[in-house]
N, C-alpha and C positions, 0 to 999 in steps of 0.2 A: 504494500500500500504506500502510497506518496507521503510524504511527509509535509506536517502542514505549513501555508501558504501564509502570505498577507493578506487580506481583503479590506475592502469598504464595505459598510454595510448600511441599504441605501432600499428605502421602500420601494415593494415590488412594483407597483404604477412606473418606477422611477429608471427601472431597471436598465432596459433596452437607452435612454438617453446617457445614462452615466457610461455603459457601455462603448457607444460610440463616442461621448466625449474624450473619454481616457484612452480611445485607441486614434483618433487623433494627435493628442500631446502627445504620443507614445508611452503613456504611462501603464497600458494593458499590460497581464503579465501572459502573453499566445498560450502558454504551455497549458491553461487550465479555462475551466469553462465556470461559467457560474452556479450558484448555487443555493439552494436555500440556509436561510445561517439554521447552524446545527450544534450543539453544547458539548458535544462528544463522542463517545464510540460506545455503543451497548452491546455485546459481541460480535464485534466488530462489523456491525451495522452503526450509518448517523443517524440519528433522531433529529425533528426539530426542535429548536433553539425556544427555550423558554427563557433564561436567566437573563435578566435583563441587568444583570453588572455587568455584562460585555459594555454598553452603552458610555461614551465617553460623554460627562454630564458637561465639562468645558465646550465639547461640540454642539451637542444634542440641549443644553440649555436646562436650568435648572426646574426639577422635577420631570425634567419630562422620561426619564426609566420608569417611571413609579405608574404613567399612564399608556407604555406603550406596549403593546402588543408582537412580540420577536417572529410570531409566527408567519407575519405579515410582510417580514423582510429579507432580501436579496445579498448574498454577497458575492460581488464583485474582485475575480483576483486581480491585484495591482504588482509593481513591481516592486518589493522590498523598501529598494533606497529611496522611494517616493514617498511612501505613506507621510516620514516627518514632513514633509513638504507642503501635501495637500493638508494635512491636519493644517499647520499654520495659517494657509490659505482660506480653510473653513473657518476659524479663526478667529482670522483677520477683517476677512472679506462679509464677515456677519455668522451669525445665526443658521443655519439651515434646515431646521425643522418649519413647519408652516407658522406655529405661533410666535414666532420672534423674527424670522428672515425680514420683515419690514421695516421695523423699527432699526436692524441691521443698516440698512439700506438707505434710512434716511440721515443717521447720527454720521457711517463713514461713508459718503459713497466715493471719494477719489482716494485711498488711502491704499499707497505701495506696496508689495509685498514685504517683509521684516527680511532680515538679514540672516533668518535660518531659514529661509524660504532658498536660500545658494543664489538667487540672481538667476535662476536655469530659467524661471517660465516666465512671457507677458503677462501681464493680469489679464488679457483677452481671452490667451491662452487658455485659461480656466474660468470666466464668467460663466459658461453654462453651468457652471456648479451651483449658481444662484437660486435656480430655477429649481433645484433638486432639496428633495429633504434626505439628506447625510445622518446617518443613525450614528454611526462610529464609527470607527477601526479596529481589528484583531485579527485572528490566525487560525483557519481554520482548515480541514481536507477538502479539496475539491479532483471533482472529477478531471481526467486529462480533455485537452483538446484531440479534435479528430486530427490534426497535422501529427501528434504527438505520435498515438496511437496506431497511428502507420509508419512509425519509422522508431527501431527495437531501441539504438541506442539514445535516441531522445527521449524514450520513456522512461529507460532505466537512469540517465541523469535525474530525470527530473523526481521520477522516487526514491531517488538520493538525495533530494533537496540542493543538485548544482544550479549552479550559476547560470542566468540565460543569456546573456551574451547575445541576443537578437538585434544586435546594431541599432538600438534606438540612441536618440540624440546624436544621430548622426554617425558614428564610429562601425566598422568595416567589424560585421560580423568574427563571433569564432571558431577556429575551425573545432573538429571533432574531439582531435587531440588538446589545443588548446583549452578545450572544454573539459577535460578528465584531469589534467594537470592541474587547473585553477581548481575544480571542485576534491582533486588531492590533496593540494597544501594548504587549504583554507582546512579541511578534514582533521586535518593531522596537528593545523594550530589548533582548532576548536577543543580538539581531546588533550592536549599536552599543556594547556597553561589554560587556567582560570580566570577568562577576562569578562569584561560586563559585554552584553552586546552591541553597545557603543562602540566598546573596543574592537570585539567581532567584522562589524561594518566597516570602520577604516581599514582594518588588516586586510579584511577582503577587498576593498578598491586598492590598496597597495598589489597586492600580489595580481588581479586584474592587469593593473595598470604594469608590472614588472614581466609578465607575459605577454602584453602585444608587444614589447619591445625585445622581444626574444628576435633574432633572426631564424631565418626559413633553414638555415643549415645547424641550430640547434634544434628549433623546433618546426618540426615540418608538418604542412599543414594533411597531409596522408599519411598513413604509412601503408606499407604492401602486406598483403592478405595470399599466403602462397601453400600450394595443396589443398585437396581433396576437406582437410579438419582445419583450414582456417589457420595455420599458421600465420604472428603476425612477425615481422622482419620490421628491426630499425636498424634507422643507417647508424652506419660506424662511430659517426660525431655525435646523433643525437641525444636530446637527451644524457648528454654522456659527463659524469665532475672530472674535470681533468685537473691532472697535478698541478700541486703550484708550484708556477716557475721561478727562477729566481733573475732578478734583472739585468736587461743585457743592454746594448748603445745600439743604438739607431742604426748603425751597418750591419752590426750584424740580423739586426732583427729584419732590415728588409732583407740580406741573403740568406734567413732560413726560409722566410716567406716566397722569396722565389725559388728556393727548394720543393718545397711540400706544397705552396699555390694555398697558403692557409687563406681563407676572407676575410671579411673586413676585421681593421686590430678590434683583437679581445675579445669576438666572439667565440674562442675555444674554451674559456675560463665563464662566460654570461649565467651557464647553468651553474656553476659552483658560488656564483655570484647570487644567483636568487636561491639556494636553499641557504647559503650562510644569514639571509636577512631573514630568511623564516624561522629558521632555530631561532637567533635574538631574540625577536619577537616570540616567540616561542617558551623563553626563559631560562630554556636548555643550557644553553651556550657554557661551555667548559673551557678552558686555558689547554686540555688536554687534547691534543689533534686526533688521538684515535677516537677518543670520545666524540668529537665531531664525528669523525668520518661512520663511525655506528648509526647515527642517527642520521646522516645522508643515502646512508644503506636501509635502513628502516624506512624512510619516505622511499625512496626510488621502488622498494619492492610494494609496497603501497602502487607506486604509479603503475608499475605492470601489472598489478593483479588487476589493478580499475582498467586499463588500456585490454588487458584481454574479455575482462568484462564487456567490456563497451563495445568488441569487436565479434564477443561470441567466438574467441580462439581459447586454444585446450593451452597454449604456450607462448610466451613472446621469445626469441633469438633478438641476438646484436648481429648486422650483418660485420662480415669481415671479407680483407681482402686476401687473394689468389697471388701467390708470390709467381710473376714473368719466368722465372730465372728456376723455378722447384721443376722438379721432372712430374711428380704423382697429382702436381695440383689439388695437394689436399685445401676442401674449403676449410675459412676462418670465423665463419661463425660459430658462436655462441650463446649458448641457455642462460635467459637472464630469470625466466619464470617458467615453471615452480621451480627454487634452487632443490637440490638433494636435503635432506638431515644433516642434521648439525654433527652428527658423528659420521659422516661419509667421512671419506679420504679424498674424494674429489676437492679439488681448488679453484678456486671464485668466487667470485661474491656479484653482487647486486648491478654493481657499475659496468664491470665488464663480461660478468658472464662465466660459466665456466665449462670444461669440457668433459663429456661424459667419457667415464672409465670402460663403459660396460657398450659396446656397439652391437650390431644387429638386429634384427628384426626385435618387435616390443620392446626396444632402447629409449632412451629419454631421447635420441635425438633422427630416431626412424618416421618418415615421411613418407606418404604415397601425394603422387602429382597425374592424374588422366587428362592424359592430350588425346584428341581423339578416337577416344576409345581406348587408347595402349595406356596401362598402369604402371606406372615406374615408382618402386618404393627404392628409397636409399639412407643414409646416416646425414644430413645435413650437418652436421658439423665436422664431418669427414669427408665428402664428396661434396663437388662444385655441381652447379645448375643453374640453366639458364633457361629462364621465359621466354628470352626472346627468341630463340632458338626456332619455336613450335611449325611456323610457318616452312621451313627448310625443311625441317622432319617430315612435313607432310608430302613439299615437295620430291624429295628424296623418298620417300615409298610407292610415290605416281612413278618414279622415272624407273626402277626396277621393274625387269621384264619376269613373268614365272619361270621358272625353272632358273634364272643365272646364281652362279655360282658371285658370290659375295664377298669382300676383305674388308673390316672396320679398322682398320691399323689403331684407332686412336678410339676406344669405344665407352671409355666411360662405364657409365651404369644402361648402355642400349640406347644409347642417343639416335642410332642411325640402326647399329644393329634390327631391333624392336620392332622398327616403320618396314622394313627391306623384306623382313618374315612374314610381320600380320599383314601390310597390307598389299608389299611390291610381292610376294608368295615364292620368294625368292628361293630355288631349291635348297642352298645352304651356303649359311655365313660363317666365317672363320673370323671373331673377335679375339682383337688384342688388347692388352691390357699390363700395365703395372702396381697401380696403386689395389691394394690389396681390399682395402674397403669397397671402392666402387666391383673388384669383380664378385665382392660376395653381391651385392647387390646386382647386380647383372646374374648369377645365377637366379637366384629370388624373384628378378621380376621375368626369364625366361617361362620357371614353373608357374609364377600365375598368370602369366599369357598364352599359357597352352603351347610355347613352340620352344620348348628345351631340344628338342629330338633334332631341329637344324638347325646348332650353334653348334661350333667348337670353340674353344677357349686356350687362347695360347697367353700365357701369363710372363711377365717381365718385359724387357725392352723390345720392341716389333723387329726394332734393325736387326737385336737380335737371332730372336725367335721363329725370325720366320726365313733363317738362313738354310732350315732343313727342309721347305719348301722350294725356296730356289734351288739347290741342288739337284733337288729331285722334278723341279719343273722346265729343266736343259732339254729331259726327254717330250721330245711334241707327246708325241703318244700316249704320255702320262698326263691327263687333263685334270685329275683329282687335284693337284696341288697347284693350279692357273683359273685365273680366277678376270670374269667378265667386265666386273664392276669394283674400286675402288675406293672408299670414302677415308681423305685425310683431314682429321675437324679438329687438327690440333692450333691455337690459336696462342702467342701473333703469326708464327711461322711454323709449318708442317715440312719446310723445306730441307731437314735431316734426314725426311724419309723418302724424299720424290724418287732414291737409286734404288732403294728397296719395292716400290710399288711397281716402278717399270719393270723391274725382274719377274716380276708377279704373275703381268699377264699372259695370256693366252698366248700361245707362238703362232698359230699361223692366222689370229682373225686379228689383235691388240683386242684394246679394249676399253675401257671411260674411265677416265680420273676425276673425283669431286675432292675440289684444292680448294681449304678455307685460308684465310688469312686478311691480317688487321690493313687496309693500306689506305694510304692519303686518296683522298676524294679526287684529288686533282689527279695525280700517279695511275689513275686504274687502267687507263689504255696501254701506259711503257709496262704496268707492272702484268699485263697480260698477255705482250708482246716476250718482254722478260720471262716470264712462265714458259709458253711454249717453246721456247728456245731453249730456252734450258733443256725442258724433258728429252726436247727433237735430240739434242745433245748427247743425253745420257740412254735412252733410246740407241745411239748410233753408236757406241761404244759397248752397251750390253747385247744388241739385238742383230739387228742388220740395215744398212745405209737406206733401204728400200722406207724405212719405216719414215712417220709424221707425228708431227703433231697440231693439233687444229682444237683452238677454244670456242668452240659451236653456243655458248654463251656464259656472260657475268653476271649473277643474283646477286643483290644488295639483301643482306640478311637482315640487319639491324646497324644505328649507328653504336660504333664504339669511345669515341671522343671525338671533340670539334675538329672536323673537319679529317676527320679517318672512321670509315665505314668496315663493317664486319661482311668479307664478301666470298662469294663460293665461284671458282673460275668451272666450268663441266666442258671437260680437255680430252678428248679422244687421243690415242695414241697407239700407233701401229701401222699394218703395211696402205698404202696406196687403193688397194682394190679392196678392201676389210669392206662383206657387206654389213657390218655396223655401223662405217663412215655414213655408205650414202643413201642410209635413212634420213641422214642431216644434210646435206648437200653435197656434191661431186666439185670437189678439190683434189690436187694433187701436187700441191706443197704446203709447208709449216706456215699456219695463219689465224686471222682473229677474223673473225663474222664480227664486225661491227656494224652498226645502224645502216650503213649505208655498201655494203657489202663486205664481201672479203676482202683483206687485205694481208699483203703479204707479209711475215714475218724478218727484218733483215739480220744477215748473218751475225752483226755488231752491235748489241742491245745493252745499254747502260744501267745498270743494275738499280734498282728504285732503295729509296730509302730505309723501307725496310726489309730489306733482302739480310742475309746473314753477313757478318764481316767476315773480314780477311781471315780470323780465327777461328772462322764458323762457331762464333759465340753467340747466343741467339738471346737479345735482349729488346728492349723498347725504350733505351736513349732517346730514338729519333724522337718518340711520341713526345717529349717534352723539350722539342724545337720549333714549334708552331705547330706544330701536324702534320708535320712531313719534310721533306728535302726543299732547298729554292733551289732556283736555275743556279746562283754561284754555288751552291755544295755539290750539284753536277759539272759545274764546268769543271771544276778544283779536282776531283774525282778522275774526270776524262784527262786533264794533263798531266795529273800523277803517274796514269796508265801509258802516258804519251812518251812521256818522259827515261822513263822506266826502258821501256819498250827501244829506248833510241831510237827514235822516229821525230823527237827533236834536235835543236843543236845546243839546247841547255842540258850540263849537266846533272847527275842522278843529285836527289839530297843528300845536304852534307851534315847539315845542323840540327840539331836537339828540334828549333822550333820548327822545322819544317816536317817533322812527325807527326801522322792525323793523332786525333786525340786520343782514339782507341786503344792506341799500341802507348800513348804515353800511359793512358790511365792504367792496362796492363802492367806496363812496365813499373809504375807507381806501387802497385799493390802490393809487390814484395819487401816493400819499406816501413818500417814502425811511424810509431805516431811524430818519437821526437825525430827522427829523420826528413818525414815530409813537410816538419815546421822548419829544416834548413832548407829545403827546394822548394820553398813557398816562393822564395822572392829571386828566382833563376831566370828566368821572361814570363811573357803576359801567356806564353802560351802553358809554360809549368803551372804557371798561377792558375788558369782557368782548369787546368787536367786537376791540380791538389781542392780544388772544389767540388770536383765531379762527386755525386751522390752515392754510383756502384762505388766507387773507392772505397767510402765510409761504409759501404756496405761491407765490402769484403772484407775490411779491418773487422769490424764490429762480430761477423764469423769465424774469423780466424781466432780471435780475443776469448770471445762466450760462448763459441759452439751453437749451432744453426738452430736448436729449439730456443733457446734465451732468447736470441735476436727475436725471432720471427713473435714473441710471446708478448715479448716488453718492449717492441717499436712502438706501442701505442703512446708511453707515457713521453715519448719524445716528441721534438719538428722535425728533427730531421738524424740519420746514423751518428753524423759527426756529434752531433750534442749528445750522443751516446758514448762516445768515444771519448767525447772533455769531459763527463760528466764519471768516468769508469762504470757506468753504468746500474750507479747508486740508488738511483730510482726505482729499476727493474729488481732485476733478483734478488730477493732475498734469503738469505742462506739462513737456515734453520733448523734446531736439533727436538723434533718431535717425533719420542719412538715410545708416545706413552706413556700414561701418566706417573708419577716419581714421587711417591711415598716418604714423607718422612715427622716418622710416627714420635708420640712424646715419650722418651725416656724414663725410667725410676720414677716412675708413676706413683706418689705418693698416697694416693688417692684413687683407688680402680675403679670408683663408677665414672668417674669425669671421663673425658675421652677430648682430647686435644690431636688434632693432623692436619699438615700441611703439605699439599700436593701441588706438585711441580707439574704445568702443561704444558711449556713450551721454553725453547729458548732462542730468541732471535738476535741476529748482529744486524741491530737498526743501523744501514750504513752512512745514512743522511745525516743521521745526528752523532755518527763514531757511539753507536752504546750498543754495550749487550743489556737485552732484557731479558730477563729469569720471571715470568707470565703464573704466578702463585695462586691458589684458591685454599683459604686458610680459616677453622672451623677450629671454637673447642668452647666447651660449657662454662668454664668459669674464665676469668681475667685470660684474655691472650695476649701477650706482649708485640708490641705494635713493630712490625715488617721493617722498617725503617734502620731496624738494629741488625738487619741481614749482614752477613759477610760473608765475600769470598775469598780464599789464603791458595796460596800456590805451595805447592810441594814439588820438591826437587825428584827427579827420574833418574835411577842409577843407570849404570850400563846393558842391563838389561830392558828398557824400556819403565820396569816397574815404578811407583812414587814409593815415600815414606809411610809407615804404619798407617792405620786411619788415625789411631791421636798419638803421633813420635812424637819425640821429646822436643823437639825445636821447627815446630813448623813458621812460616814466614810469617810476616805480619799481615792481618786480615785488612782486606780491601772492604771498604765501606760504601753503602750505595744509596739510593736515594727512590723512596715507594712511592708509586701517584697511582692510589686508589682510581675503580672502574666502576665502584657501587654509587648509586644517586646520593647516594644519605648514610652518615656514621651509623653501622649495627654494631650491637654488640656482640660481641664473638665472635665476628665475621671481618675477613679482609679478603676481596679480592683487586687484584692490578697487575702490577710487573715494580719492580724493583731494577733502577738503571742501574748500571756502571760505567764508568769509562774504558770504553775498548781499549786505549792504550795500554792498561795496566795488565790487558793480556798476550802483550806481544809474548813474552817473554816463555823461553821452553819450562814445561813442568806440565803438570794434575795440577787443575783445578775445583775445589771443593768448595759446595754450598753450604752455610750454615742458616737456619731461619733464627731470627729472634738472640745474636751470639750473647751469652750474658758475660763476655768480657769487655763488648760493649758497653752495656747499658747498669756496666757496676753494679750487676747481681753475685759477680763470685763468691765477694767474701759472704753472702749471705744463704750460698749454695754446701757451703764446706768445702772452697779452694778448687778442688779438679771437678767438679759435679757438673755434669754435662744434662740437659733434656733434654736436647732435638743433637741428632745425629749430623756427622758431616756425609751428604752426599756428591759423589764426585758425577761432576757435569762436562766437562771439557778437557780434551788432553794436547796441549801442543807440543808435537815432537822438534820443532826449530823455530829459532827467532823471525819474528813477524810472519810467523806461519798460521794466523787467525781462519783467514779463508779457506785454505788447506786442510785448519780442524776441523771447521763445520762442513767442510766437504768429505769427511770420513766417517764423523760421528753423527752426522746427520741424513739431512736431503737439503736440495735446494730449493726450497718453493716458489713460483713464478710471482713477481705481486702482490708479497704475503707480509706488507706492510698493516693491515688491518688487527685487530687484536683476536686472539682465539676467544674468548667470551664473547662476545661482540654480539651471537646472535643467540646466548645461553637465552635456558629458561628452568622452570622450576624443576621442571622434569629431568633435564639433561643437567644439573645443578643436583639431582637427589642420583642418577645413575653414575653420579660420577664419582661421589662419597660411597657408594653402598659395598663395593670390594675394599672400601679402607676402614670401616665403620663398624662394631656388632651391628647384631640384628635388632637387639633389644635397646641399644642406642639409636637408631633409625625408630624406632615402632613407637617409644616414647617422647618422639617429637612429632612423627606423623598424628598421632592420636596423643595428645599431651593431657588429656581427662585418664588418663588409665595410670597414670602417677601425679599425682598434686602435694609430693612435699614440701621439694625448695620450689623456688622464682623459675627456677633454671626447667625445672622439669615441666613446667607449664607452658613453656612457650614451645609454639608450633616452628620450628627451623624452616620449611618445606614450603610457605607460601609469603 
């Protein structure tokens, strides 16, 4: 049921005028209709409205509740921030009951509206209120409007009681999302801080007013809706807190920006900017940044769960990107809604999402997607997919004849395979494949499309795998292993495989190559001229001279960036007389069918900009040079070949700068960081190669190893500020193998029960601390955290330390606690206790003490050596300044894992996490603290 509204309440004769008055000023609230006023809910049925204290006696004039009849009047819903308004206006402007409106009208009748009237309406504006008898104001349930009622996610706003946002007063509607977002953080103020609803009403035009000024690339006014169950997908920025950065100068900030193309300044930070004013406001606000960032992650899961709400989706994903450069093209999205349990092992959180451990079919991250009838289930956050794709796929199932024998070189999860079976009836496809996810899914979606029986499945690299095809396809006569039809849909270039695919076909008919690839808009005629030449090429070195090659025509699939289109060349290839050819027209040389016929292919074709380099390293530089090659990167191109060639009379290059950039950047990459800060200033041309992005890239893999980079680019602008930064912000290295017991000693007292359990230990490397992550519980006095120590002990020749308590261990390191609880408990601590990293460079064991009382000068009241809580040893460094090193032995490294492990505790996971350190009858007597009432201690419930 809705939640109740504002209204006017305005005799029914009156009704239909007030109606149309207020939807001219725009004060109507659309979402709801009118109603009879009604007192309240009787199971949950309204009744009409007898009590006549609703009646405002300032408005309605004195006595007249006491003579009026409620059953006789109408309420009108209005919009919230109005009502103070028109109240005023009734007010002001007289009387409006029939017994006083005159006398109203003769004492004021030119008198302005007051100054909480906003200045928003003319007094014309609202004169036909004059004419009306106004009962009052109050807040009652009304029925929705029919507009409402037809559209799922404006109903369920509005029985959340959101925000309507219908562009009155002039202001540019909001979108869907917009809508869920304002009616999440006004939600989330409303529940967390105790304000009047005075207070309420400004927060809420704040945060209104802090979301249209969101830009479209943090909040977009869609998002994408993808599969069969309503998947919803956000873009990679949106919605998204991003680190804070630390201040840079003006040069450099426009070269990371013309790195990464970020938009306008400061919109990557805008959303970390309106929830920090929402917490304030909120009350929340803590000195302690994790504590922030918990409660940034508690709204944000708020917003997906409302956004999937609103969409009628089972999940939201962050979209991610597809690394150029990876061979398996694993995708990068990730599960931002539902996260897993607080006790998975999986990693992520709210912000960025995280990746499921567990793949396959009924996985947190398995999807089916039906294109035409054909069902493809896969791992979304393991396999890429493209929407825009669909159109091709379908084309490519027309263009299959029955019975041909089929090769997917590049198949994915049955992108092309799938279409060739069900609908081109294609005798049988040979699917190639690497990435290990997509071919489980390609098996899976064969069995549910009824055509397993003609696939085969060749797993790993194609060039490779499919070399025992070619051997055995030399023989004509062996037709099993030659194959009709082609599809290479590897994108930006499939041009590693074009020598492999011509091997392929058929020897005595050729046969059709489907050649996708990324290229400039302008480029598509050289780059099709470029294609068949090539193949004609490689054709005439594997086959025999008699053979062609003819591009019969160019599909634009979709675009892929400004001004480079995603296109499919359909390339026949083979002999002269092939009757395959002159189904398509009778040609008999290397050419392009364009618009205006055939043209002939020439021997000397300049290779287009995104052709493979010299290295055959196959990247997309070009794409972030405008969108392709100009005329001068071909001319430069053509004379280098000229040159070279001695075909001029200038000689070869001699200098460093007359090296294309490719081979410097290469060359570059074998240099550390402080090396390429001495060839920064060698010429313009070093200069421009030691900026180059892949560089930073390959340092940044070389450095951290390929899963860190691709994990933690997000928290950067760009590799290099990965690479100045050592990558501080990303990984963090951390020893969680479980929680770490350390029980209270010489227990003078055996029904008390005192333990403090270690959860984590992280090397915060932004602030240089190690944090030791405590949850600390005992019945009587606990001595406050604060008094932690940690002592180094020396490591003989064998590796081992000193006793647990030798005779001279070193002096204890002292740390500093910053409690994680809202409010002082007693008996209870939970946080982390810092230290300064430096004090662990040094080789040894080091041991935790909670609470030391050599500290807090309890010894001498202990009896000299008397120890409670035990040393337990947490970290062992076998060499100076080998920090990193430790936690990379005695731990893991977790991607990201700046957040706090409480962060998303709850009473639950707070009672499972005591119960293996706890009796049972110590547990039982706080769950149920009525089943012992002697002391204080045993009365209180621990557990909620």
């Amino acid at each position: 049921m809705a939640e109740p509204t504002a209204v006017v309440y305005v005799r029914r004769r009156d009704a239909k005028a007030a109606k149309s008055g207020l939807e001219r000023a725009s004060l109507l609230d659309r979402r709801f209709r009118m109603a009879p006023a009604v007192n309240g809910d009787v199971c949950g049925a309204s009744v009409p409205c007898t009590d006549p204290s609703i009646i405002d006696d300032g408005v309605a004039g004195e006595g007249a509740a006491a003579a009026l009849d409620l059953r006789d009047c109408i309420a009108v819903p209005v919009l919230p921030e109005s009502v103070e308004m028109l109240r005023q206006h009734v007010r002001g402007k007289g009387n409006c009951n029939s017994a006083t409106s005159a006398s109203c009208d003769e004492s004021e009748p030119s008198k302005t509206p007051e100054a909480g009237d906003c200045g928003s309406r003319d007094s014309d504006e609202l004169s036909w209120m004059r004419s009306l008898e106004v009962v009052g104001f109050g807040r009652q349930v009304c029925p929705f409007s029919t507009s409402v009622l037809g559209n799922t996610s404006k109903r369920v706003r509005a029985a959340a009681g959101g925000t309507k946002g219908n562009g009155a007063n002039g202001r540019i509607p909001f979108s869907n999302v917009q809508y869920t977002l304002v009616d999440t953080l006004t939600a989330w103020l409303k529940n967390s801080s105790a304000s009047t609803s005075h207070e309420q009403n400004n927060n809420a035009r704040t945060i209104e007013a802090m979301v249209r000024e969101l830009s479209v690339r943090t909040c977009p006014k869609k998002l994408e809706v993808m599969g069969d169950d309503r998947t919803l997908v956000v873009p990679r920025q949106a919605l998204f807190v991003s680190p804070r950065q630390s201040f840079r100068g003006k040069e450099e900030e426009a070269q990371l920006s013309k790195e990464v193309g970020i938009g306008r300044k400061g919109d990557d930070a805008e959303f970390r900017e309106l929830l920090s004013t929402v917490i304030r406001r909120g009350r929340t606000r803590s000195e302690n940044e994790s504590i922030d960032a918990a409660v940034m992650e508690e709204i944000q899961s708020l917003l997906w769960e409302n956004l999937a709400r609103d969409h009628n989706s089972p999940r939201v994903v962050r979209r991610g990107d597809i690394d150029p450069e990876s061979g398996e093209r694993e995708s990068g999205h990730r599960i931002l809604w539902p996260m897993p349990p607080p006790d998975s092992t999986t990693d992520g959180d709210c912000n960025r999402g995280f990746l499921p451990s567990r793949t396959g079919p009924n996985s947190p991250g398995w999807i089916t997607v039906t294109e035409h009838g054909i069902r493809q289930s896969f791992d979304l956050s393991r396999v890429m997919f493209s929407r825009g794709n669909v159109t091709e796929k379908k084309r490519f199932g027309a263009l299959v004849r029955p019975g041909e024998r089929v090769l997917d070189m590049y198949a994915g999860i049955g992108y092309y395979t799938l279409p060739a079976l069900v609908h081109g009836k294609a005798g049988h496809v040979t699917a190639c494949e690497w990435n290990p996810h997509a071919l489980e899914a390609l098996r899976y979606n064969l069995r549910a499309n009824g055509v397993e029986d003609g696939a085969t499945m060749l797993e790993g690299d194609c060039r490779v795998s499919l070399q025992g095809h070619i051997e055995q396809s030399r023989d004509a006569s062996d037709e099993s292993n030659q194959f009709d039809r082609i599809s290479l849909g590897l994108l930006p270039s499939s041009e590693g495989g074009w020598a492999a695919a011509v091997a392929c076909l058929r020897r005595g008919t050729g046969g059709w190559l489907h050649v996708h690839g990324n290229v400039p808009t302008a480029e598509r005629t050289n780059w099709a001229h470029w294609l068949v030449r090539s193949l004609a090429d490689i054709a005439h070195e594997a086959q025999a001279n008699e053979w062609i090659a003819v591009c019969a025509h160019v599909e634009k699939v979709k675009s892929f960036a400004p001004k480079v289109d995603h296109v499919v060349a359909d390339v026949f290839v083979g002999p002269r007389d092939s009757p395959k050819l002159s189904s398509v027209t009778v040609v008999n040389s290397t050419g392009v069918m364009e618009t205006s016929g055939f043209a002939l292919t020439p021997l000397n074709v300049p290779p287009p900009s995104c052709a493979l380099s010299e290295g055959g390293i196959l990247h997309q530089g070009w794409l972030r040079e405008g969108g392709g090659c100009t005329a001068h990167k071909n001319e430069s191109k053509k004379h280098f070949e000229l040159v070279n060639a001695g075909e001029t009379n200038e000689s070869p290059m001699q200098t460093i700068a007359d090296l294309p950039k490719e081979v410097l950047v290469e060359t570059l990459s074998y240099l550390s960081r402080k090396e390429l800060g001495a060839c920064h200033s060698v010429c313009r041309s070093v200069h421009a190669a030691c900026l180059d992005p892949l560089l930073w890239r390959g340092l940044a893999v070389r450095a951290y190893g390929k899963d860190i980079v691709n994990t933690t680019a997000e928290f950067y602008r760009s590799f290099k500020e990965m690479i100045m930064d050592d990558n501080c912000m990303g990984a963090m290295p951390t020893i969680d193998n479980g929680v770490i017991a350390c029980h209270y000693l010489n227990n003078r007292i055996p029904d008390y029960f005192f333990v403090v359990l270690i959860a984590s230990v992280k090397y915060y490397r932004p602030c240089n601390q190690i944090r030791i992550y405590i949850d600390a519980r005992g019945e009587t006095d606990l001595r406050n955290p604060g008094d932690s120590t940690m002592e180094r002990r020396n490591l003989d020749s064998d590796g081992r330390s000193a006793p647990e308590r030798g005779s001279t261990p070193c002096d204890p390191i002292q740390g500093r606690f910053v409690s994680e609880l809202s409010g002082r408990v007693h008996g209870h601590y939970k946080g982390f206790v810092a230290y300064n990293a430096d004090a662990f460079m040094r080789q040894g064991r080091y041991y935790f003490t909670f609470a030391d009382i050599r500290v807090n000068r309890m010894l001498p009241l202990m009896g000299g050596g008397f120890s409670d809580y035990p040393s337990v040893p947490l970290l062992e460094v076998r060499e100076n300044n080998g920090l990193l090193e430790a936690f990379a032995r005695n731990g893991k490294v977790v991607y990201a894992g700046m957040a706090s492990p409480f962060a998303r505790d709850t009473d639950e996971v707070e009672r499972r996490r005591f119960e293996g350190h706890v009796d049972e009858n110590v547990l039982q007597r706080h769950i149920h603290p009525g089943r012992a009432a002697g002391m204080w201690w045993r009365r209180r419930k621990w557990w909620v």
